[in-house]
N, C-alpha and C positions, 0 to 999 in steps of 0.2 A: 492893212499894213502897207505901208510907202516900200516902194523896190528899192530907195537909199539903203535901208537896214538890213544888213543881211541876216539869214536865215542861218541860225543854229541847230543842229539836233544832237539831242542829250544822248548820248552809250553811257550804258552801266560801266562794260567792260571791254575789252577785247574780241570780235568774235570773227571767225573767219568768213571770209568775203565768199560769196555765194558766186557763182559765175551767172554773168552779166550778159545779155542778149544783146549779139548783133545787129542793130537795126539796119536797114536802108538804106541807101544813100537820100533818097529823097525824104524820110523822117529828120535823118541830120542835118540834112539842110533843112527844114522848116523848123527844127530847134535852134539850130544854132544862129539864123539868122537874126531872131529879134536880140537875143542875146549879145552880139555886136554891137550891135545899132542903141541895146539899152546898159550894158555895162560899161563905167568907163574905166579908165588906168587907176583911178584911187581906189576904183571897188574892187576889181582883181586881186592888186596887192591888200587889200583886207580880209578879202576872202581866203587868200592866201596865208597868211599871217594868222588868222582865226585856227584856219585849217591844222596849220603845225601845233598849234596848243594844245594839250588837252583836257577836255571838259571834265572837271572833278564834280562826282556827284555827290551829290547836297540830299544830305539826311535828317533825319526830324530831332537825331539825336545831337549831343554835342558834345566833345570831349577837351574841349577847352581852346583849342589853336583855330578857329572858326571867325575867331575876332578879329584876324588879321587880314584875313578875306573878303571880297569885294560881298555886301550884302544886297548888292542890286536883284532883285527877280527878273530873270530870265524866264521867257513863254520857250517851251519847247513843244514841238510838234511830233507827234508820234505818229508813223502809218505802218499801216499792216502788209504784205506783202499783194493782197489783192488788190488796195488801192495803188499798188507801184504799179501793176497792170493797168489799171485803168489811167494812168498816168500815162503809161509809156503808149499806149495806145493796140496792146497787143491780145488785149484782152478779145475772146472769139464773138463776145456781146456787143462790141462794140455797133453803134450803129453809125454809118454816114455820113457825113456834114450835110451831105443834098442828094437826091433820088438820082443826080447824073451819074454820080461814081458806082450805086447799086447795079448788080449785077444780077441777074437771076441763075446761078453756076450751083453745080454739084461739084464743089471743090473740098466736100469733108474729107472723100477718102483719097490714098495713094494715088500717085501720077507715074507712069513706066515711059510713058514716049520719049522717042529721042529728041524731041525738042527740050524738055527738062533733063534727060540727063546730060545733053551736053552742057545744057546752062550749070546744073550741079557740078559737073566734072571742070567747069571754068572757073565756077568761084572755088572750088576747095585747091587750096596750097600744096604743092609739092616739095617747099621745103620749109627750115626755119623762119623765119624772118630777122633780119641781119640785126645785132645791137647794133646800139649809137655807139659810137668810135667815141662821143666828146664826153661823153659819160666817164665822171670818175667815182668810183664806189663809195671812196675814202673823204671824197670833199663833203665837208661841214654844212655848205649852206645849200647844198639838195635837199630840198623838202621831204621827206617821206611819206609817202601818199600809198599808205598801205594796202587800199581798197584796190587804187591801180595796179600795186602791185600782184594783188590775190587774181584781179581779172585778167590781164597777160599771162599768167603761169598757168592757168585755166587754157586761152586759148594756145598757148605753148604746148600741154597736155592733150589738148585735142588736135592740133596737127601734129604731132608726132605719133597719135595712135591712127592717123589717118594713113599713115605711108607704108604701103606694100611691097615688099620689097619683092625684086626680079628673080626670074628662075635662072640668071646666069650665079646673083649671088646667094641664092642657096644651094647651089652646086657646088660651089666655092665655099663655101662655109662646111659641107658635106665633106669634101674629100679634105679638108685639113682636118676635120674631126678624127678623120679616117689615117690621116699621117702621124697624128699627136697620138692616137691609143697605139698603132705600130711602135711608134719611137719613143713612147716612155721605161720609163726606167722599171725594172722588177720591182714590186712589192709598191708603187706607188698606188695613189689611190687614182682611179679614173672618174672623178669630179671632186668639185671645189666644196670644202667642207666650210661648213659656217660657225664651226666652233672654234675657238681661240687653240684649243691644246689638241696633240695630235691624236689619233686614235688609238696608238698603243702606249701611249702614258696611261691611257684611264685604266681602271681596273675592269678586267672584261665578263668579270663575274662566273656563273656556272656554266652560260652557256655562249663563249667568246662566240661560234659563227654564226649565230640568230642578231640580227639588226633592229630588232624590237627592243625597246628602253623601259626598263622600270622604273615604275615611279620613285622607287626609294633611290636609284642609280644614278638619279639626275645634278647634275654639278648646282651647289648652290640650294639658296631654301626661299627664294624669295624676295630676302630682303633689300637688295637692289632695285627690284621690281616693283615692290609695295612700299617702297621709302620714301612715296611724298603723301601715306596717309601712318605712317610710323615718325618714330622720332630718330630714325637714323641719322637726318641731314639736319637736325638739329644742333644747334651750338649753345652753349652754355657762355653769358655774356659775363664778363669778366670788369671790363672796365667802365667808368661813368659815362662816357661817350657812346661805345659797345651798348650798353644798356638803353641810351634814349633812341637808336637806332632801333632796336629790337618794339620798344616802346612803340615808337612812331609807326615800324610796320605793322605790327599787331593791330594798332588802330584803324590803319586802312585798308586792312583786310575784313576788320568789323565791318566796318561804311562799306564794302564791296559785299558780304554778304548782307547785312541791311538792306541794300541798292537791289538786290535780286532777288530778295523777300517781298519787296514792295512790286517788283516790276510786274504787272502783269499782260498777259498775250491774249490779245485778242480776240484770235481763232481761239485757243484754250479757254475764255470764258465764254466762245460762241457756244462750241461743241459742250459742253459741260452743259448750257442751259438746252441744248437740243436735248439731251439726252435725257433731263429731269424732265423735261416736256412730253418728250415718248413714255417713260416710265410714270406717268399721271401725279407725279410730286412736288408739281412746281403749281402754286399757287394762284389762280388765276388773278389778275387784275379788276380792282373795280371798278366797275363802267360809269363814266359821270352820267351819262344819261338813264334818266328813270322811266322806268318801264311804266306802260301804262294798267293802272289795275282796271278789270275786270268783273262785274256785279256779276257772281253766284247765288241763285236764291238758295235756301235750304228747301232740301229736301220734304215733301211731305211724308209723313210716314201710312203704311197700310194699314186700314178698318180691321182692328183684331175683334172677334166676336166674343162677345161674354161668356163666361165659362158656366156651365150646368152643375147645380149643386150636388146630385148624385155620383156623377163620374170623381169632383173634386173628394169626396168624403171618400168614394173607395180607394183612391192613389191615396190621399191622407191616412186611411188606414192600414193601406201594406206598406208606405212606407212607418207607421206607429209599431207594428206586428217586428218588421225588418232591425228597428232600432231597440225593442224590447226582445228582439232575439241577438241582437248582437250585444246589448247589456248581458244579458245571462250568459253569453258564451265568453265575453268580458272577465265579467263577474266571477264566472269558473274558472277563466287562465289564470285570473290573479289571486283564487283562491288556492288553487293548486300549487303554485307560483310560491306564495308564504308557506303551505305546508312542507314543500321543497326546502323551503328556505330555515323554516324551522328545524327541517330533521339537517339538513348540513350543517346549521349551528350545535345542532344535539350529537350530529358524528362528530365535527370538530369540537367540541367541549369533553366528549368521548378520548377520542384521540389524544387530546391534551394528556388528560387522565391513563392513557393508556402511557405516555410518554414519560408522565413525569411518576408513574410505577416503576415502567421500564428501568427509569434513572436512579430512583429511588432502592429499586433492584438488584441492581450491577452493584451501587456504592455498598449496599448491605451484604452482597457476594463477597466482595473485596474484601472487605472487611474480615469477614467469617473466615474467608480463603487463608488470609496472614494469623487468624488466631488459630485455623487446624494446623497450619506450619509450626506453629510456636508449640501446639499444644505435640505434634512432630517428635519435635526437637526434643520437647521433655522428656516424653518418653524416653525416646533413645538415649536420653541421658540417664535414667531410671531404671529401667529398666535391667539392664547387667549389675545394678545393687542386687534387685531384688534376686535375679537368680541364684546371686551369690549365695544369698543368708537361704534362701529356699532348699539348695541343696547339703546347705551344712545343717535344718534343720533335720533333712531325711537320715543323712550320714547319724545325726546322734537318737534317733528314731530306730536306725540299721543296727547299732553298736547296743542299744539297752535290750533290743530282739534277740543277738548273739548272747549279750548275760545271762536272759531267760531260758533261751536255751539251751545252752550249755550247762545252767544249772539240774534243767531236767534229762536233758541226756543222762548228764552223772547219775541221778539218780533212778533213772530206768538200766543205765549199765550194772549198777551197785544190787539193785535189784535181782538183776539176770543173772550176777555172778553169784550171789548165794544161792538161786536157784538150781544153776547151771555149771558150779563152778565157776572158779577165777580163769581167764584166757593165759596161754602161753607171752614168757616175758618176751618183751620184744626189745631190745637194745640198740638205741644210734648214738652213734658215734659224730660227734661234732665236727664242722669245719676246719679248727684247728689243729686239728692231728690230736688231742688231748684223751684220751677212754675214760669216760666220763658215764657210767649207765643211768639211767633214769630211774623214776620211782616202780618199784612193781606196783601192778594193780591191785594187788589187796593193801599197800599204802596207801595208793590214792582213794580205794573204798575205805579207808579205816577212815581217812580225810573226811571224804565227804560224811561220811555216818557222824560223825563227831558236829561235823556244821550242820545236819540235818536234825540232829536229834535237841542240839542249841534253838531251831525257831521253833521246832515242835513245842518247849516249853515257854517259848517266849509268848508263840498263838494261845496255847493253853491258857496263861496268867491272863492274859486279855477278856473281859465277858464277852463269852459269846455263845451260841449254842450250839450243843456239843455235833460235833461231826465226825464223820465215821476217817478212817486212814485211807488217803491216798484221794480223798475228794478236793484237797486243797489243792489251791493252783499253783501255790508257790513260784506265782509271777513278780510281787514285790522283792524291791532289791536291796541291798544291805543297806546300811545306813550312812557310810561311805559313799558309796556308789550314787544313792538315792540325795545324797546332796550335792555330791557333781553333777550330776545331771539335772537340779534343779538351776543351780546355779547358769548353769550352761542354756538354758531355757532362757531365763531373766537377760542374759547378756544379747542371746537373740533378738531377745523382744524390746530391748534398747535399741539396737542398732537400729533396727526393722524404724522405729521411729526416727531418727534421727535421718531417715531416707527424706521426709517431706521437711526437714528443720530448715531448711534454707528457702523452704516455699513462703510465699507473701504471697500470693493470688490467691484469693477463695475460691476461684474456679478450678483450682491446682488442687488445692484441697480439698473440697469437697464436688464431684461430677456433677450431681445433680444443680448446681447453681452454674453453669457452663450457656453455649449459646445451642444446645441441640433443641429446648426447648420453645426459642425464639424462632428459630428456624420453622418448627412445625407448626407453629401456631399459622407466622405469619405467610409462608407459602408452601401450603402441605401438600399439594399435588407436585412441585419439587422436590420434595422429603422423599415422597410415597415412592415415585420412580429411578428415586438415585437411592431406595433401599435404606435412609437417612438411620432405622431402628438397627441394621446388621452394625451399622459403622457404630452406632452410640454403642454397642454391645462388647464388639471389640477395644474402643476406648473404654469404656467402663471395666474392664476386665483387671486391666494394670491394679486398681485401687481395691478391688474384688480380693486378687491373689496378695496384696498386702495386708488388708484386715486380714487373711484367714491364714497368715505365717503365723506360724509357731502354736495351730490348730490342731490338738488332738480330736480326731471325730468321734474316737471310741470311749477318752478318759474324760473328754469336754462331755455333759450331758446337755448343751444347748444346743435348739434347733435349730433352722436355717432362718428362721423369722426374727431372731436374736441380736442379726447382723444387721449393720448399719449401711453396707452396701442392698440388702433384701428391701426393707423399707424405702429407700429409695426408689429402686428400680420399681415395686412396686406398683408409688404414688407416679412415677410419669409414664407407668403407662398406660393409667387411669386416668386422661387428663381432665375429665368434667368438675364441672363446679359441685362443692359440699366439702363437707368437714371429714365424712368418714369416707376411706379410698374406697372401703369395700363393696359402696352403692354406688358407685361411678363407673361406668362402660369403659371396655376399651380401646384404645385410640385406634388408631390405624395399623401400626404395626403391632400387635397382638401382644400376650403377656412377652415383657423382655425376661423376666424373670426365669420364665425356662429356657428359654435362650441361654441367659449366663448359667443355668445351672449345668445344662448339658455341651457348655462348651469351657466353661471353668473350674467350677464345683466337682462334676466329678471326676472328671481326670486330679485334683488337687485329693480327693479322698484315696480313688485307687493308687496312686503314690504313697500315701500313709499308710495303706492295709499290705501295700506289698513289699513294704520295709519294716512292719513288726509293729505296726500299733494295735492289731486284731490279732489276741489271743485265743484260738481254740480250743481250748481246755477251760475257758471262763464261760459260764454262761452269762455271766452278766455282761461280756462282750460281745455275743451273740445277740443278748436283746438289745444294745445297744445299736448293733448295725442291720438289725432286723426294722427297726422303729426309724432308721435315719432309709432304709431302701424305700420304706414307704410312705414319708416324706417327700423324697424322692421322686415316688411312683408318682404321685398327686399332681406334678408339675410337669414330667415327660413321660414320654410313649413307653410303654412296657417292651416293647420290641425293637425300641429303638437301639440307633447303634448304640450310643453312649453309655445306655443302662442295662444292655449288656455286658458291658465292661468291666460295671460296676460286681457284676451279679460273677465273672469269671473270676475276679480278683480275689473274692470270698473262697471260692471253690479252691481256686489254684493255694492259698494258704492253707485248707484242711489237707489238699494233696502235698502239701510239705512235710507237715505234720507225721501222715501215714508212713509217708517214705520212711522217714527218720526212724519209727518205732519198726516196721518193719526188716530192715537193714542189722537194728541191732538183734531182735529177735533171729534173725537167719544165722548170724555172725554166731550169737552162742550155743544155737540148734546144732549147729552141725559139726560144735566143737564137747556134744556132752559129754565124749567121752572119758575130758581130764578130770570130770566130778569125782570125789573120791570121799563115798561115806555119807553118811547123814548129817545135814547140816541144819540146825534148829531155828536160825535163819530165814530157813527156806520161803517157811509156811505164810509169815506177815510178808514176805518181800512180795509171794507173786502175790497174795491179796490184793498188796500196797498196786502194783504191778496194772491188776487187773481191773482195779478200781478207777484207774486213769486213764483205760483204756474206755472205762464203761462210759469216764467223763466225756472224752470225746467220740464218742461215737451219741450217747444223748445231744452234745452240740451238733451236730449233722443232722440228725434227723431233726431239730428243730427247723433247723434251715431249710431242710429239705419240705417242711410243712410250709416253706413262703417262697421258695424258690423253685422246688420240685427238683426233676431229675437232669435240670438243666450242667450242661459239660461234665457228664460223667458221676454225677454225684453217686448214684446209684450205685454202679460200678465200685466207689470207692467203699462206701460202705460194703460191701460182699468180701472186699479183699481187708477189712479193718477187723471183719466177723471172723473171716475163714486163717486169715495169718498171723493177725495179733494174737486175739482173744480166746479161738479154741485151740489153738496148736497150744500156747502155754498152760487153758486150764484142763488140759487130759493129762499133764504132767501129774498134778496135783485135784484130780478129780475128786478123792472121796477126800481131802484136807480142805475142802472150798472149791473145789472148781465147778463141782456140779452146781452148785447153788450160783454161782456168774455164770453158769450158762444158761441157768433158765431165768433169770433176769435178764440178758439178751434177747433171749427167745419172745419175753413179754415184750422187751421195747420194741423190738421189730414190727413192722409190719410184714403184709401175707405175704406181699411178694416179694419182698428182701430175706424171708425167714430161708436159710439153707437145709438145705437136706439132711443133717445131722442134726440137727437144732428142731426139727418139726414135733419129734416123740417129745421131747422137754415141755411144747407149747401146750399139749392136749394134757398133759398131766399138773 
């Protein structure tokens, strides 16, 4: 490069000047001299002239205003700070020009003597250094030579930190310290605050005499501070001009960071590649020169000795043995393995099976659950029919009992009064004040004799064979009577129907087509433990007590087998396969059959016997309830509660009977004495009398032959012997009586026969 052309160097930007080393007086003299001697007046002023420009840097990019601009290449030269050293000549490496100026000196470390420090204390500055007086700040054509400027304010900065001041003037600065805090004013502050606003405008918070600042307390938030990377000092450009201003700087702030994207520092790609080089990541270099190879022979290899055939067959064998034993043990994990695997497939096929019963289960539960609710519901809705009609059939059952007897009272009374005389008149007097006497009792005998002696001939006209007086029962009722009460029966037995008219379900209808037998088939150990036969018993029961409304036991001569609830119950509780029930075992829950009978049947009888449908004076209602107890017997316990009930119920009616006959007999004993005369009467009445008495006492002791001495029967008969029968025939002893007492005497047996009645038997 020719020294004519001067030397350019390219800046990105701005940067602040470094301070600049004093040299020598003898370095500036050997710089500056050739410089003289080689610069002339035109290069100064162009160096000058360059100097003031400045160098706009040139980017790879273009944004359009480029074209206007000098496209000549400029070479720029870039050095690094270590070659300004070796430049300037200060670098500690430097070597010599010639072996004269070499010194052999220990001058690395510190120097103390007073020969240098007076030299030091010579060259350093005691004060400013004066400006130029011809210096105008404000004149236009002073260059500004910014570098020079940064290096003066450098060495400005270091003589001024050089100057120590005297111990006269820190004395002096010390006692006006000392006069300024005496003479200030109260409440002022004793030093210079750096904040704009005074200390007692601010808010002094919770705790005003602590001098510690919170962070939330502090004036301000920042954005002062951080407003040249915010858009605080941002302006929004308005006008066409405004805008290509904004434009243009935008652009050359690109090109400025472009310029410092590209620049790179040379120490920073030193240090960067030192340190991939310590870290073993930096790639090594290939070497142009090639290495020289090397002839390797190969290796020979060592004389292995041939192997013995014996030793080879016995390792050949244990290892044959080893693999034949680890086939089999193989062989067995993986037979074991399938059979695993088969029986998990057979628990889970299982399983399934078990799940989809489960499910199959539940929905069939459900199911069953809403039709017992319904089946519920019915009932309660039925039931208070049926009680209804059940108790108005006992009531007209109660009411034909009362006719019967009252017919025979009459005529056991009519009886005893011709025996005994007629009773004293008895006279009542009505509610309404009215005197009104009633009939005497030989009217009311004359009555009934007249209506007695009317059927007599009615029985008579009838064929039949002949019977003695006082053996009929004279239970049937007038003709009257006996067709209102027929009637009244038939309207029962409507209604009673008309209970299920509104039923459409067959299941409603008839029990046995219901789902109890579904149930048992399909999960009978369910059944068996939830008792499934009590519950079917109790529901069955409702349709039970409806077949058997309006069921005479004693005037009906059908048995229980007759009934279409019987057969039923029956067949399901016989559930095996065949055509006839009676070769089929039975189920699990045992005959239901006695079940209903001892829990409906006969309570549904002892209601009928103890409202009047068992006459005791009939024998033929005697063998009708003799023949239906052992019926009975055949299905339940003889000891059971129930069928003793049954067996009281019978009793307790013959003990009404007694009462009755004996009450009247006491009532006209102990009035004989109004009889007056002989009365021709007499003789057929007590016959009649005695004859009925014979009848029911024969109906006892029938009973007594199937029942025995069960709840006093015994007893009863002793007081039917000793109070009825012989007190009135010693009345009339040699007219008949003796002859009814030894017809007692024979019915009796040994141990019933009384003490008065014994001599009778043996004769």
């Amino acid at each position: 490069m020719s020294s004519d052309s001067p030397v350019i160097f390219k800046r990105s930007k701005t940067k602040t000047a470094a301070r600049s080393r004093h040299l020598s007086p003898e370095t500036n003299a050997e710089n500056s001299g050739p410089e003289i001697s080689e610069n002339s007046p035109s290069t100064l002023a162009t160096k000058l002239k360059n100097k003031n420009k400045k160098a706009k840097p040139k980017s790879r990019l273009s944004f359009g205003g480029d074209e206007e601009e000098d496209a000549e290449d400029v070479f720029q030269i870039k050095k690094s700070k270590l070659s300004l050293k070796v430049a300037t000549g200060t670098h500690p490496s430097i070597v010599p020009p010639n072996l004269d100026q070499a010194t052999i000196s220990y001058d690395d470390g510190p120097r103390y003597d007073a020969a240098y420090l007076r030299e030091l204390k010579a060259s350093t500055r005691s004060a400013r250094p004066p400006q130029p007086s011809s210096l105008d700040p404000y004149d236009a054509d002073i260059s500004m030579d910014i570098d020079g400027l940064a290096v003066r304010s450098a060495n400005m900065d270091d003589d001024s930190a050089t100057v120590i001041p005297s111990q006269s003037s820190i004395k002096v600065a010390k006692e006006k310290r000392e006069r300024v805090r005496k003479t200030q004013a109260a409440g002022e502050e004793d030093f210079i605050s750096l904040s704009v606003s005074k200390r007692e405008d601010m808010p002094q918070g919770p705790h005003p005499e602590s001098r510690l600042v919170r962070e939330e307390d502090e004036l301000g938030e920042g954005d002062d501070e951080f407003a040249e990377y915010t858009s605080a000092q941002e302006r929004i450009a308005l006008g066409k001009k405004s805008r290509k201003v904004e434009a243009s700087q935008r652009r050359d702030s690109m090109k400025e960071l472009i310029a410092d994207a590209e620049e790179e520092d040379e120490e920073t790609v030193e240090w960067e590649q030192e340190q991939l080089r310590r870290g073993g990541h930096r790639t090594p270099e290939p070497s142009s020169v090639e290495t020289k190879q090397v002839y390797k022979p190969a290796p020979i290899p060592l004389s292995t000795p041939l192997p013995i055939l014996g030793p080879v067959v016995s390792r050949l064998s244990e290892q044959l043995a080893q693999l034949i034993t680890s086939h089999a043990n193989n062989t067995h994990v993986l037979t074991s393995l399938a059979q695993e695997r088969a029986q998990v497939d057979d628990r889970e096929k299982e399983m399934r099976e078990m799940v989809e019963k489960a499910e199959t289960k539940r929905a069939w539960f459900e199911s069953f659950k809403e039709w017992t609710e319904s089946v519920a519901s019915f009932l309660d809705e039925k039931y208070p029919l049926l009680e209804t009609l059940e108790k108005e059939y006992l009531s007209l059952l109660k009411e034909r009992r009362d006719m019967v007897s009252a017919r025979r009272t009459g005529d056991d009374t009519d009886d005893l009064a011709a025996i005994y005389g007629i009773l004293p008149i008895a006279i009542s007097r009505e509610s309404n004040g009215m005197d009104e006497p009633t009939l005497s009792p030989a009217d009311l005998c004359r009555q009934r004799r007249v209506a007695r002696v009317a059927r007599r001939q009615l029985r008579r006209s009838q064929p039949r064979h002949n019977q003695e007086e006082g053996y009929s029962t004279d239970s049937s009722l007038s003709n009257s009577d006996s067709l209102a009460y027929s009637d009244a029966i038939k309207s029962l037995t409507s209604r009673a129907k008309e209970i299920l008219a509104d039923v459409k379900a067959e299941e409603f209808k008839d029990p046995g087509k219901g789902r109890w037998n579904i149930w048992r088939e399909k999960y009978s150990d369910s059944y068996v433990g939830a008792w499934g036969g009590l519950g079917v018993v109790s529901v069955w029961e409702f349709w039970v007590r409806l077949e058997c409304l309006g069921w005479d036991c004693i005037a009906d001569a059908r048995n229980l087998h007759a009934f279409k609830w019987y057969k039923g119950l029956y067949e399901y509780s016989r559930p095996g396969v065949g055509q006839i029930p009676e070769e089929r075992e039975l189920g699990p829950d045992g005959d239901l059959v006695a079940s209903m009978i001892s829990t409906a049947v006969i309570p549904i009888i002892c209601n009928v016997i103890d409202n009047g449908a068992l006459d005791v004076y009939s024998q033929h209602d005697i063998r009708r309830i003799i023949d239906l107890a052992e019926e009975i017997e055949s299905s339940v316990e003889v000891n059971g509660g129930k069928f003793q009930l049954l067996l009281k119920s019978v009793v307790q009616t013959f003990e009404r009977a007694i009462s009755a006959t004996e009450s009247s007999v006491t009532e006209y004993m102990t009035d004989h004495h109004s009889r007056t005369g002989f009365n021709p009467d007499a003789i057929p009445s007590r016959k009649r009398f005695l004859n009925r008495r014979l009848k029911l006492l024969s109906s006892m002791l029938r009973w007594r032959k199937y029942g025995g001495d069960r709840f006093g029967l015994g007893i009863l008969i002793g007081k039917l012997v000793e109070r009825s029968i012989i007190s009135v025939a010693e009345g009339g002893w040699d007219v008949g009586g003796e002859d009814i007492a030894r017809k007692v005497a024979k019915m009796l047996p040994e141990d019933l026969i009384p003490s008065s009645l014994r001599h009778l038997r043996s004769t």
